[in-house]
Backbone bond lengths (Angstrom), bond angles and torsions (degrees), N, CA, C in turn:
res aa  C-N    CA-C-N  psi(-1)  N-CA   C-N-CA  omega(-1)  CA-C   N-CA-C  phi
1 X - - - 1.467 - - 1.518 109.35 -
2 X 1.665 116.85 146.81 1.010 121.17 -168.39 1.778 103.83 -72.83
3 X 1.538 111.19 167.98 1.913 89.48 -164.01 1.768 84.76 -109.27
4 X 1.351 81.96 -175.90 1.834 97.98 -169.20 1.439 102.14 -63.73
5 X 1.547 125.95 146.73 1.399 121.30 173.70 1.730 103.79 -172.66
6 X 1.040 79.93 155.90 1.911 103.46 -174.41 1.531 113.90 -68.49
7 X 1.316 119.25 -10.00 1.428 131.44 -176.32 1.996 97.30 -101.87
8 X 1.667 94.03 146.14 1.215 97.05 -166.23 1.524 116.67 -89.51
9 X 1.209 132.90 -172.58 1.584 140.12 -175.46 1.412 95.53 -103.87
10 X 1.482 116.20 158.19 1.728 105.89 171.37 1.701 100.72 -81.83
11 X 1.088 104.43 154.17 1.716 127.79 -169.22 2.195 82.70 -65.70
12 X 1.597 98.34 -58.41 1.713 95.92 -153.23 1.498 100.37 -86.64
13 X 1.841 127.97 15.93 1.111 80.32 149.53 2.042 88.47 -158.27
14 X 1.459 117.91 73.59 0.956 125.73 -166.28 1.641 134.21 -55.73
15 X 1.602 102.50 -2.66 1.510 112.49 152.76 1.998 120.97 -63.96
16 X 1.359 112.76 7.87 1.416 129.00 -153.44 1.621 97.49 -107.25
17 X 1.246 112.50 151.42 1.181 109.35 151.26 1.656 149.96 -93.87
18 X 0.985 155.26 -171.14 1.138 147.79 172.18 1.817 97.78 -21.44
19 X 1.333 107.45 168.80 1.698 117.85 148.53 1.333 111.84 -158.33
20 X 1.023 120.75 125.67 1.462 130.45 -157.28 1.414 90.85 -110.25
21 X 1.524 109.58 140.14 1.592 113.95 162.47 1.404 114.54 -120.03
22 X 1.374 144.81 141.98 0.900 137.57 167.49 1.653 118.53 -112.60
23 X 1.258 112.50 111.55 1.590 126.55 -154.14 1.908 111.54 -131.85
24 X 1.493 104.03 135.60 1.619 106.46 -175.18 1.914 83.16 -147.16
25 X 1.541 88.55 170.88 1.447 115.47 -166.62 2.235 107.42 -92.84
26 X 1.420 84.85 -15.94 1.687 125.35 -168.73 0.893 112.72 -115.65
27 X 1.576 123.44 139.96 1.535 131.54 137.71 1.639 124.71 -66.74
28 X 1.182 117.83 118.76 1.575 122.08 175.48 1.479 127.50 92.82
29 X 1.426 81.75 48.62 1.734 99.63 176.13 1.517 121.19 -120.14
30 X 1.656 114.64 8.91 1.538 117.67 151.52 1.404 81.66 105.02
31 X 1.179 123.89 26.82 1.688 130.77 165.66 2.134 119.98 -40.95
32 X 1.546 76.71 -62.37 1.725 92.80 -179.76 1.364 92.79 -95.66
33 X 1.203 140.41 18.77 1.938 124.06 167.33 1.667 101.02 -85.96
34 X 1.348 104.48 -49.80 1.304 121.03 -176.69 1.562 109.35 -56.22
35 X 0.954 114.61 -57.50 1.619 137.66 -159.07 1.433 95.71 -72.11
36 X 1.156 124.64 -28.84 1.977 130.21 -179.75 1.300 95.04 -78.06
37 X 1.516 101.65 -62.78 1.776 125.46 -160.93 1.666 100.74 -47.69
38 X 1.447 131.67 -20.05 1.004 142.09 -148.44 1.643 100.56 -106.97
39 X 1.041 100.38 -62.05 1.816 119.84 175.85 1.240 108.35 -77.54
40 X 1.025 138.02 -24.22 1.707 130.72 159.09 1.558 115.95 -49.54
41 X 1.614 92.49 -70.09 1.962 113.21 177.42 0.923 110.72 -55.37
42 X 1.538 140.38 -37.39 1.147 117.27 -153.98 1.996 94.18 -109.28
43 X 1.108 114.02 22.98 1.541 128.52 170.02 1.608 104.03 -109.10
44 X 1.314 119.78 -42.91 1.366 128.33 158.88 1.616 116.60 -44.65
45 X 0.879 94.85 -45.35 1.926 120.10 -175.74 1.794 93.84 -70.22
46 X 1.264 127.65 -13.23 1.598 105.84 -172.11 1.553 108.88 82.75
47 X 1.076 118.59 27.11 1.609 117.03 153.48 1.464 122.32 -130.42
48 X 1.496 117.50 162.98 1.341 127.97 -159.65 1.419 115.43 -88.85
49 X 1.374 141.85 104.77 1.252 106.77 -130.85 2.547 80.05 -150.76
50 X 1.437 73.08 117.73 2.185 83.84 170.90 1.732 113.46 -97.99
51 X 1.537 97.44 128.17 1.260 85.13 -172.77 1.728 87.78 -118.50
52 X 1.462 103.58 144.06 1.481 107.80 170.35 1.616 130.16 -94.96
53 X 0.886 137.05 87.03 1.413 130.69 -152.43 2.115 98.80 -77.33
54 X 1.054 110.13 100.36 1.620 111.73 173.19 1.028 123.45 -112.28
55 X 1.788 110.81 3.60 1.498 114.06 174.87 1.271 117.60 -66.49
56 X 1.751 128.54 147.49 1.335 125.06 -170.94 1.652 93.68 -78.66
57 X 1.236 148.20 -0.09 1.088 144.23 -169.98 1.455 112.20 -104.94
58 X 1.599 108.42 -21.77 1.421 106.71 168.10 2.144 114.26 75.38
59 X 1.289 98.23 19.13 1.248 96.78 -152.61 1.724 104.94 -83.12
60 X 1.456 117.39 -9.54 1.127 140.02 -171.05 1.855 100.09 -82.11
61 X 0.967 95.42 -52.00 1.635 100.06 169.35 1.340 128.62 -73.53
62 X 1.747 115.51 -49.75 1.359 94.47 146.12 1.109 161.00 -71.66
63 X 1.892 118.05 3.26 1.401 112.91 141.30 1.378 141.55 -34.51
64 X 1.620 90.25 -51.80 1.780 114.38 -173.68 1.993 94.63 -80.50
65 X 0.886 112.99 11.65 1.549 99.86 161.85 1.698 106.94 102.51
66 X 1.651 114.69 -1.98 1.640 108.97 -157.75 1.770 81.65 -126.00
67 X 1.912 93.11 119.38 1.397 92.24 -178.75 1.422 116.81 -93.95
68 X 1.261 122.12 128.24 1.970 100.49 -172.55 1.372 100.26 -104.80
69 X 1.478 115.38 60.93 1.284 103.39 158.65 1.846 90.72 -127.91
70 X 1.418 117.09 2.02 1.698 120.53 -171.90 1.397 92.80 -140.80
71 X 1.201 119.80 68.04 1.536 120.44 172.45 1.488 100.30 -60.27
72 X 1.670 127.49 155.53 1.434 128.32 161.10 1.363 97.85 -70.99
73 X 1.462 124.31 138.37 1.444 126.09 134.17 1.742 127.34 -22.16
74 X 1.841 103.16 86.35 1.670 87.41 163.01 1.873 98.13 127.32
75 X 1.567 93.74 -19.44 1.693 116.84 -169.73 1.407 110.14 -85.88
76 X 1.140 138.61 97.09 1.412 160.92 -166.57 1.542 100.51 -42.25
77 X 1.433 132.17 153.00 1.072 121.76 166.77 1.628 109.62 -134.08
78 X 1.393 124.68 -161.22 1.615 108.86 159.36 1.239 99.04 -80.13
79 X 1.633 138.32 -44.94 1.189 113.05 -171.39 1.546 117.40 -45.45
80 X 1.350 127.21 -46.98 1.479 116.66 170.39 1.321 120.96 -46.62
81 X 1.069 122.08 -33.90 1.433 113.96 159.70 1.221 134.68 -72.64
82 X 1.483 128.03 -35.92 1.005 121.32 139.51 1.435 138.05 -26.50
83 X 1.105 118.02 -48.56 1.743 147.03 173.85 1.734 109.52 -70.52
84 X 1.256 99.87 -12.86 1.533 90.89 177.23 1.723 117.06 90.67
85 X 1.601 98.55 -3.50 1.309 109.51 -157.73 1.706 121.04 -93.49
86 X 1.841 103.96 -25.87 1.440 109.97 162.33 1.446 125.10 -119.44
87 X 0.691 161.74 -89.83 1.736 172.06 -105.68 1.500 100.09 105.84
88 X 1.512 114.49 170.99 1.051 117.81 -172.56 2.165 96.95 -101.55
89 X 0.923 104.09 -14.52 1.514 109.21 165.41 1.411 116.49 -65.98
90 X 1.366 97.00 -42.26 1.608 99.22 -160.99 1.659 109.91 -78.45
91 X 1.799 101.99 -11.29 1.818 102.42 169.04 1.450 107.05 -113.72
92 X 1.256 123.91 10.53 1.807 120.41 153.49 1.534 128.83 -41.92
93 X 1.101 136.65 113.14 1.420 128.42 -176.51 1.495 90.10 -123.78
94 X 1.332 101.10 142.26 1.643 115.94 165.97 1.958 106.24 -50.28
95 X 1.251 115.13 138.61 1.620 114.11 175.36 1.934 92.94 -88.27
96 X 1.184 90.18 153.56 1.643 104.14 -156.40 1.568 121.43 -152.70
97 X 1.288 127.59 139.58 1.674 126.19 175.30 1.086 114.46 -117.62
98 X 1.200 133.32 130.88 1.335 139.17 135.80 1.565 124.16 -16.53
99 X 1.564 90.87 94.02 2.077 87.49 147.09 1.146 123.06 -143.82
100 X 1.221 131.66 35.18 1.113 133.58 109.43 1.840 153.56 -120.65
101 X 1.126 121.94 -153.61 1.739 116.08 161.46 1.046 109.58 -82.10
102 X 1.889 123.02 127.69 1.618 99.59 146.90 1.982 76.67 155.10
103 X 0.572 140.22 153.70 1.732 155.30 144.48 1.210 117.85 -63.22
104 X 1.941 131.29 -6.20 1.464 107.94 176.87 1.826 94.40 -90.68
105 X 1.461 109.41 -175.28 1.136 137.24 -164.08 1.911 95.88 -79.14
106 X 0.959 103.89 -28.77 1.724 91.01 170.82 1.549 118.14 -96.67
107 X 1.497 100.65 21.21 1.374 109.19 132.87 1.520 166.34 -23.16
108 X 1.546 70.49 -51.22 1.971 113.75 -151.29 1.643 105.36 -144.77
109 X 1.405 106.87 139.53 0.948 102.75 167.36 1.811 127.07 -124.37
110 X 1.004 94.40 156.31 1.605 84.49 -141.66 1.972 92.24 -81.61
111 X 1.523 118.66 149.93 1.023 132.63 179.82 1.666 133.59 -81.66
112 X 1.259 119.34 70.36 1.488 105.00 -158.57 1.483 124.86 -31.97
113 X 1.927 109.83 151.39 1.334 109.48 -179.45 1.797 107.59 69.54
114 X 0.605 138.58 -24.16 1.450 138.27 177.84 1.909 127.33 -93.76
115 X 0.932 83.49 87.18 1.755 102.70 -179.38 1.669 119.52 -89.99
116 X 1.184 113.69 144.06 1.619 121.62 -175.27 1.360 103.20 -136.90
117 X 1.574 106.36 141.04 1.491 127.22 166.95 1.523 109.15 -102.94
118 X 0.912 115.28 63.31 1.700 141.58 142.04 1.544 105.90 30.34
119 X 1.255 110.84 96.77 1.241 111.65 -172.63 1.806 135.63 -76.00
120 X 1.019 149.30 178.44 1.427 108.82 171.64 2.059 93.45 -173.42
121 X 1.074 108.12 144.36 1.511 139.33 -171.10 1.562 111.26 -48.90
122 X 1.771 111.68 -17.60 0.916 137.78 178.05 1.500 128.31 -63.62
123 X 1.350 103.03 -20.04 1.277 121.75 -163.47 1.710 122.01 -87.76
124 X 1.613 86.12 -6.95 1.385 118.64 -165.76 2.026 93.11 -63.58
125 X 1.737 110.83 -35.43 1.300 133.09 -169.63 1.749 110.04 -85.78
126 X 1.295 107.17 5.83 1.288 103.79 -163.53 1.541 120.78 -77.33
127 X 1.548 124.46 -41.84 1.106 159.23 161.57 2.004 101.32 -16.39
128 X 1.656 84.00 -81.66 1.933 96.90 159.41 1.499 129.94 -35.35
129 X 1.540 92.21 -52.63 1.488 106.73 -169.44 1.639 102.31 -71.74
130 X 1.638 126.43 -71.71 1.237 116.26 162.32 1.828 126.24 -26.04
131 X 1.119 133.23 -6.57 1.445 129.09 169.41 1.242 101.34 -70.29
132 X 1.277 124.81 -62.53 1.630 154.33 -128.78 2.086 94.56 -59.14
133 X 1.379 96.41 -27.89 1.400 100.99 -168.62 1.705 107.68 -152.03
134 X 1.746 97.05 124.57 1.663 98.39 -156.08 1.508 104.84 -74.32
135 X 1.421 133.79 -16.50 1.152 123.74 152.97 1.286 133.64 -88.33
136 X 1.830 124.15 41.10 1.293 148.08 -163.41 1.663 81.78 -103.68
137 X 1.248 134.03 -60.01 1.618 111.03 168.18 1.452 138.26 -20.68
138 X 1.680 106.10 -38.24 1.029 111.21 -169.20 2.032 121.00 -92.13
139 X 1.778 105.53 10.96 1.246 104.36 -135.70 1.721 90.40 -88.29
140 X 1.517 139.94 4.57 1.357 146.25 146.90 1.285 115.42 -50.90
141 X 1.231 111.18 -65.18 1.558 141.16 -175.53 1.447 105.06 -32.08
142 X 1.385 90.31 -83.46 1.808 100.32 -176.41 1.578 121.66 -80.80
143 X 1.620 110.49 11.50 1.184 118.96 153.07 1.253 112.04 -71.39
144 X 1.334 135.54 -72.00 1.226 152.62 -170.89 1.544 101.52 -47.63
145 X 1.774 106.81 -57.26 1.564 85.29 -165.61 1.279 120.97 -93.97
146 X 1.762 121.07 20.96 1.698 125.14 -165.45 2.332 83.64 -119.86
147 X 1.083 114.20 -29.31 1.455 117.79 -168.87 1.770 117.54 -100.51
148 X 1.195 104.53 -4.29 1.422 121.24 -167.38 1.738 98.97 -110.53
149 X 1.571 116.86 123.34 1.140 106.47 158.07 1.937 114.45 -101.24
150 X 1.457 85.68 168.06 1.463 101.70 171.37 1.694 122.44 -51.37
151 X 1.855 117.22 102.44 0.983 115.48 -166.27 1.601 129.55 85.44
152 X 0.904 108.91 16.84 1.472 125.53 -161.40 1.990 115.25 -90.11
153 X 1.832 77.04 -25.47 2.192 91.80 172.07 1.548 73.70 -161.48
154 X 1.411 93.72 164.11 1.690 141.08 -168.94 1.441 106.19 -100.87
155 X 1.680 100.39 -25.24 1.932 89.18 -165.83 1.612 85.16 -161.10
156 X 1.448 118.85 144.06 1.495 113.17 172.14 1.748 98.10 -136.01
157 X 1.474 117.30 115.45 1.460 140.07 179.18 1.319 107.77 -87.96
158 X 1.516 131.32 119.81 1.448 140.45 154.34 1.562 129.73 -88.61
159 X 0.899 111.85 87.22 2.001 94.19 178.35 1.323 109.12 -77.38
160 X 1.162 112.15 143.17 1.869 131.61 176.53 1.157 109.29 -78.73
161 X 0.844 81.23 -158.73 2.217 108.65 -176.84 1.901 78.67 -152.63
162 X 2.077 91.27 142.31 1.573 116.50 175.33 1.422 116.21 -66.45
163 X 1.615 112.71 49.92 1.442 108.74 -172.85 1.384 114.81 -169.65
164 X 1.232 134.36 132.46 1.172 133.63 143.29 1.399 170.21 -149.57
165 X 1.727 85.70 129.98 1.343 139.83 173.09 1.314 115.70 -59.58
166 X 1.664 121.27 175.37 1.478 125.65 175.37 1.400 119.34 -30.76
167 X 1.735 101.02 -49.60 1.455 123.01 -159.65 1.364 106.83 -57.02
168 X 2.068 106.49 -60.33 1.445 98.40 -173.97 1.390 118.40 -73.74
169 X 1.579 109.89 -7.05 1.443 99.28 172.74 1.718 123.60 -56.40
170 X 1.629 81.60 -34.08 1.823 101.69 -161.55 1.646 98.33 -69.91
171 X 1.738 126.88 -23.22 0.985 117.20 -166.21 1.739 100.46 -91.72
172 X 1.459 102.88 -32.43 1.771 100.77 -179.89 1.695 101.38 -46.44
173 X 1.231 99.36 -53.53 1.647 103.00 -174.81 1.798 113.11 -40.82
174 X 1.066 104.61 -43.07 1.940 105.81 176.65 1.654 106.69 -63.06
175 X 1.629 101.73 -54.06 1.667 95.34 -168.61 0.903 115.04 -62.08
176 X 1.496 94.22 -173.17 1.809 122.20 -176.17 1.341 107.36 -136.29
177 X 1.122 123.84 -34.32 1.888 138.01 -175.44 0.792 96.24 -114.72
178 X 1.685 124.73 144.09 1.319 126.72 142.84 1.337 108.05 -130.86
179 X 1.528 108.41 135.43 1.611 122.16 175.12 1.401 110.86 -92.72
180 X 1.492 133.07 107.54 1.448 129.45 177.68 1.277 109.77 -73.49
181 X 0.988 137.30 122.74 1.534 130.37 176.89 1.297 110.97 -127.45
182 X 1.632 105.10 133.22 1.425 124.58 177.63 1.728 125.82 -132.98
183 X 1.091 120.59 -170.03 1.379 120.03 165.55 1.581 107.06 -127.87
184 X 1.272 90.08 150.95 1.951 106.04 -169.47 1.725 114.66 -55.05
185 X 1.097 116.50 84.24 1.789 128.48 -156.45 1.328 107.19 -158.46
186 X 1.129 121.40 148.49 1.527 113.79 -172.25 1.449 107.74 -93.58
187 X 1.276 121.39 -22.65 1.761 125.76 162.65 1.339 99.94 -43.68
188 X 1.826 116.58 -86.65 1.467 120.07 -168.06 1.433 118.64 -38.45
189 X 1.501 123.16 -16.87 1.702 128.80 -152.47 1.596 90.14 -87.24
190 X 1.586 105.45 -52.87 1.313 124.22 -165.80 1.148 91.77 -61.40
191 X 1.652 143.24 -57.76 1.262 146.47 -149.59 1.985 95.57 -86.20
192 X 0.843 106.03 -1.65 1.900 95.94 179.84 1.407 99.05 -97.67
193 X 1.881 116.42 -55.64 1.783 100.65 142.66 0.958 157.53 15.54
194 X 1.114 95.51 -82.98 1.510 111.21 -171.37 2.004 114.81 -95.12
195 X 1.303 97.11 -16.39 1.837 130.36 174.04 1.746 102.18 -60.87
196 X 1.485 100.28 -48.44 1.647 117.69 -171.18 1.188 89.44 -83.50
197 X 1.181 151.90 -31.36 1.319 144.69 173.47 1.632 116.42 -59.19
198 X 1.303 118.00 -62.40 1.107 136.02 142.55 1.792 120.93 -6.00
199 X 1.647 90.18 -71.51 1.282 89.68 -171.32 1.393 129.68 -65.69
200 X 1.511 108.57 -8.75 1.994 131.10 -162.50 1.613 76.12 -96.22
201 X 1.269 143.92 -53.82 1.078 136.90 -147.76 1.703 100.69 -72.98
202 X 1.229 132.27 -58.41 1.028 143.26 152.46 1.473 115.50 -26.96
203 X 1.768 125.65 -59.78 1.067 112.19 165.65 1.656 136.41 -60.80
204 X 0.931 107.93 -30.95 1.104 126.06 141.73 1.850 136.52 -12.40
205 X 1.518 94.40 -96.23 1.627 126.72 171.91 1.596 88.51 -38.92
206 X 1.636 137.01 -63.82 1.278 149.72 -131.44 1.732 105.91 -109.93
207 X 1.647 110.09 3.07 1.633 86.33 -146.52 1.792 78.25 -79.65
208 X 1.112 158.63 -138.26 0.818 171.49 85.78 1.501 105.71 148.66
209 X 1.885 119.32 -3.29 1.032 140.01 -175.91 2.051 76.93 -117.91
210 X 0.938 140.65 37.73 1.694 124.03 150.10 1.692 90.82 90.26
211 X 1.369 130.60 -18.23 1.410 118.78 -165.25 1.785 119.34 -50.70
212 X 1.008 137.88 128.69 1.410 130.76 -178.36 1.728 117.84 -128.02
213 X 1.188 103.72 -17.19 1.608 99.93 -157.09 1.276 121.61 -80.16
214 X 1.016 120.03 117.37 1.959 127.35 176.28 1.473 115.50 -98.78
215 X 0.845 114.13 166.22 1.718 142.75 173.09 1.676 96.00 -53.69
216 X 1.480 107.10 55.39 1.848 101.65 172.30 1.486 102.85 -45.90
217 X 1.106 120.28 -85.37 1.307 127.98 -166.79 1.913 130.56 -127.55
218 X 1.040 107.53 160.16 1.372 129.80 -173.02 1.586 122.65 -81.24
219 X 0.943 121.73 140.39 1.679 113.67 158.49 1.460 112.11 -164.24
220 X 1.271 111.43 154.77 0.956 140.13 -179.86 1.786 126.17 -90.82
221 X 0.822 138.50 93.19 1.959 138.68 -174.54 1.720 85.50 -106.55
222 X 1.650 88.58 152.04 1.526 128.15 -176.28 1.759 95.39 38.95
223 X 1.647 108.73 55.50 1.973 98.60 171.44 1.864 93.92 -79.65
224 X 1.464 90.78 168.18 1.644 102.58 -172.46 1.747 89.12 -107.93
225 X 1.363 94.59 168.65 1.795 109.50 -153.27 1.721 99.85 -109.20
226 X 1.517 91.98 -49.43 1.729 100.29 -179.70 1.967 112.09 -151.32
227 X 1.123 92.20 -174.02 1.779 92.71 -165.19 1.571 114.85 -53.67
228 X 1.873 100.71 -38.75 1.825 96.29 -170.70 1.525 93.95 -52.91
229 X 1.345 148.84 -26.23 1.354 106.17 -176.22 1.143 104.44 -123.83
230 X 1.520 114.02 51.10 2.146 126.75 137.18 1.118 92.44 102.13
231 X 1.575 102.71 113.20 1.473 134.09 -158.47 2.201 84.67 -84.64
232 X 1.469 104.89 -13.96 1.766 87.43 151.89 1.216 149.00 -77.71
233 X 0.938 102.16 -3.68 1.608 110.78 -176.70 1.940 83.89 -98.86
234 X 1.159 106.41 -61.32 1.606 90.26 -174.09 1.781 113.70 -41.22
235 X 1.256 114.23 -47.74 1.237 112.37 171.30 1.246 126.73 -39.81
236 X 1.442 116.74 -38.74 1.574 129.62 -157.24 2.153 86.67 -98.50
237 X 1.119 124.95 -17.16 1.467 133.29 -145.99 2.113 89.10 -105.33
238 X 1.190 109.23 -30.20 1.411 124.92 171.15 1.557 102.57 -81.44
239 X 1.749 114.32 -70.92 1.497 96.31 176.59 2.083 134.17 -41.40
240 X 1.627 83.28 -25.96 1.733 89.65 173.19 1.544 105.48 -65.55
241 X 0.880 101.49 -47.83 1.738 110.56 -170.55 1.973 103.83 -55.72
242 X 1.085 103.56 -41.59 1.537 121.23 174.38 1.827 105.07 -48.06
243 X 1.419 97.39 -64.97 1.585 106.96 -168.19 1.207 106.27 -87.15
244 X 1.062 143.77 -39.95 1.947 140.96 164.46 1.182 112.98 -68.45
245 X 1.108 123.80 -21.38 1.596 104.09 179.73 1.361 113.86 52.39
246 X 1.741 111.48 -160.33 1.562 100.20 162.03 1.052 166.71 -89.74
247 X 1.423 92.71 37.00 1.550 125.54 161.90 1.834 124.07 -76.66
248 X 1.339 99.02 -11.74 1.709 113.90 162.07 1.310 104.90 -75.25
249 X 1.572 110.77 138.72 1.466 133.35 -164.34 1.453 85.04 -121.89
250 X 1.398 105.88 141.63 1.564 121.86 178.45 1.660 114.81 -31.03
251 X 0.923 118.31 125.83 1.631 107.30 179.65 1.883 113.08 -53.59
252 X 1.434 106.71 177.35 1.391 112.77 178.10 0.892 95.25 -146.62
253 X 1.469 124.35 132.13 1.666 134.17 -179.67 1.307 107.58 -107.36
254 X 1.581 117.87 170.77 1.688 118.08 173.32 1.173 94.98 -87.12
255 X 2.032 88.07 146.06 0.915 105.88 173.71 1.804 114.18 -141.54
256 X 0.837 143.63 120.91 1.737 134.94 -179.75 1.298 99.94 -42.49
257 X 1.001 137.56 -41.09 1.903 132.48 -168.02 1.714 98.38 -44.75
258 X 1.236 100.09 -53.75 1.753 115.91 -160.77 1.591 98.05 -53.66
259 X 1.204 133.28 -43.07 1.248 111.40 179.52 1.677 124.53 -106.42
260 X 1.630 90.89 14.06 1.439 111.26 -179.45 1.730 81.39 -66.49
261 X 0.951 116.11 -79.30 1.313 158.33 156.63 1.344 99.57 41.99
262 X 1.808 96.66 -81.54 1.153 110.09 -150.48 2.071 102.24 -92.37
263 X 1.765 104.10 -10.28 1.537 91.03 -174.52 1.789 85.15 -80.96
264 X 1.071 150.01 21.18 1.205 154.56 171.50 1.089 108.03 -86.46
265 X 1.214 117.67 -49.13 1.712 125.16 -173.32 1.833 94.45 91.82
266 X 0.853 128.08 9.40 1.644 127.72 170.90 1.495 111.32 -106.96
267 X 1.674 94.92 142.57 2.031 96.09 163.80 1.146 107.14 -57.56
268 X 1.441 102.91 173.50 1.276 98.61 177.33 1.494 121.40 -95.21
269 X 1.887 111.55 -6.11 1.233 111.79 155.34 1.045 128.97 -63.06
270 X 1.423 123.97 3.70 1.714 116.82 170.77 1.009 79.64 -133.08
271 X 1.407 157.39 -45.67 1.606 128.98 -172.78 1.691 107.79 -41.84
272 X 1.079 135.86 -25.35 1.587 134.53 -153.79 1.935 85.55 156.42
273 X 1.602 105.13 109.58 1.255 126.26 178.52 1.252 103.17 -84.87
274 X 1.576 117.02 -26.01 1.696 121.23 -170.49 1.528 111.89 -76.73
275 X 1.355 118.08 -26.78 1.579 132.84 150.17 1.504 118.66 9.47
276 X 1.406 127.04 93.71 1.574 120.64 179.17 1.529 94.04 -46.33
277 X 1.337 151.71 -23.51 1.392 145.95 -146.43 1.696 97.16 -84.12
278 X 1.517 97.68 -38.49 1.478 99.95 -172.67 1.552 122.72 -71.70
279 X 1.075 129.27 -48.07 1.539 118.07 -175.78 1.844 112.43 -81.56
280 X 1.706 90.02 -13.44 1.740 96.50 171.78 1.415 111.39 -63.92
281 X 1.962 112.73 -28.60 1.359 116.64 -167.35 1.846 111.04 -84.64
282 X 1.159 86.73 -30.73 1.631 103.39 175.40 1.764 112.11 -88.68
283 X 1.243 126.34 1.40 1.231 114.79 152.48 1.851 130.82 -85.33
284 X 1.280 84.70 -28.76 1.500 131.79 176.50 1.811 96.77 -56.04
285 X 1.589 107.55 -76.30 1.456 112.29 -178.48 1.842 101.65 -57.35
286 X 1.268 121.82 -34.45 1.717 125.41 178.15 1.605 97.19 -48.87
287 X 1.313 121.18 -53.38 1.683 142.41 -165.11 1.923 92.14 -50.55
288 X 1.926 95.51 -63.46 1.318 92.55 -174.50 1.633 127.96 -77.73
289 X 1.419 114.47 21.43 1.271 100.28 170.82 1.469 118.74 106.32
290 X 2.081 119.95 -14.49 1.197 131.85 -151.07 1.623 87.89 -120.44
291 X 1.783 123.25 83.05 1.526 102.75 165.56 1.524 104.95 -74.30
292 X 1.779 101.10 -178.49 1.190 121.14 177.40 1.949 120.51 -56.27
293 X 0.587 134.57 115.69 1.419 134.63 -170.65 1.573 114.78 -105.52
294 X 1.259 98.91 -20.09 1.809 98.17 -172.27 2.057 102.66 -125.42
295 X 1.157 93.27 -12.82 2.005 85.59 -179.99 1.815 90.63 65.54
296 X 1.688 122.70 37.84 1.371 110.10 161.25 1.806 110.54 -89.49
297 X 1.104 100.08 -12.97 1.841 105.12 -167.42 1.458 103.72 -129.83
């Protein structure tokens, strides 16, 4: 059974668990670091945990070893599901690390509890394609809650695409959480704003179709620590703290590991466990409700 937590159930299909979205106004604000960093640990942690890869960049999948810009011939993706074209089983891939050279599967070793919906380059078309059919909004939704049994994962993670379009509409419609994520700038602050604005409006327009998900929480990627690197961003890093309240999630600073990381094809909890990213990610999962269960992290 899924464990007690501060994050909500979806309204339309409450045998489900959490669904986390991770959403920005921008490209390259540690969107999919977080959103991995999240579904790694908390699979590390001894829970069952689906991650949806829907970014048009695919970058969530090519960590775990599955590139969606070279799909295999025949290999299911979410866009097929989206499309009506696979099951959500039939584009599940085990979540997985690199240890060694080479592209086959004994490569990698696969990560218990940690499952992926296979991301793919395709998605880039989705926006279009979702018009074509007025219940193409809904095609997350009633994936999750007609293909998903009761108890089946502990936590279900979505990464976006920096925009929204049909797609992220179609994905607000699945969640329940949404994490706005930005970097310490007065553009991104304004744009997480006005994003949460967005998102009530949407919940809103939709609720009566099961829609629920709000602007749970906040975060911060590349926050600054002290003045040598510009007592402005700290300024602007305090005003966040002002306007989020406690809906700000521990900050995350730069770090080289993070993209050590991912040209590795490893989290960054096993790329380098000593990683400020790591106990920031596991205080974070403490926040959401997911303690440690196994003493793996």
């Amino acid at each position: 059974m899924a464990p007690l937590s501060p994050l909500q159930r979806p309204r339309y299909a409450p045998h489900l668990p959490p669904v986390l979205l991770g959403m920005n106004r921008a490209g390259s604000v540690g969107k999919t670091t977080v959103g991995h960093s999240i579904g790694v640990q908390a699979a590390l942690r001894g829970y069952n945990v689906l991650k949806a890869d829907a970014d048009l960049q695919s970058d969530m999948s090519y960590w775990h070893g599955y590139d969606g810009d070279f799909v295999p011939k025949g290999a299911p993706t979410i866009h097929d599901v989206m499309l009506g074209r696979a099951k959500l089983d039939d584009a599940i891939v085990p979540g997985r690390t690199r240890i060694s050279s080479g592209d086959g599967d004994d490569a990698f070793r696969v990560i218990p509890g940690l499952h992926l919906v296979r991301g793919d380059n395709k998605m880039s078309q989705a926006d279009s394609e979702l018009t074509m059919d007025p219940r193409g909004v809904f095609w997350l939704q009633l994936a999750l809650k007609s293909q998903i049994q009761a108890d089946q994962y502990d936590l279900i993670y979505i990464d976006c695409p920096a925009s929204l379009g049909r797609l992220s509409i179609s994905l607000l419609l699945a969640a329940t959480d949404v994490i706005v994520c930005m970097k310490p700038t007065r553009k991104e602050m304004r744009g997480a704003s006005a994003l949460a604005v967005a998102i009530e409006e949407i919940r809103s327009e939709y609720q009566e179709f099961g829609a629920s998900a709000t602007a749970s929480y906040y975060l911060i990627n590349e926050a600054k620590s002290h003045q040598g690197q510009g007592a402005f961003y700290l300024e602007l890093q305090q005003e966040a703290e002002e306007i989020f309240g406690d809906k700000l999630l521990p900050y995350i600073g730069s770090s080289v590991r993070v993209p050590e990381a991912y040209s590795a094809q490893e989290p960054v909890a096993i790329w380098d466990p000593k990683a400020p990213l790591v106990p920031t990610i596991n205080g974070i999962l403490d926040t959401f409700g997911f303690p440690d269960k196994s003493g793996a992290v």
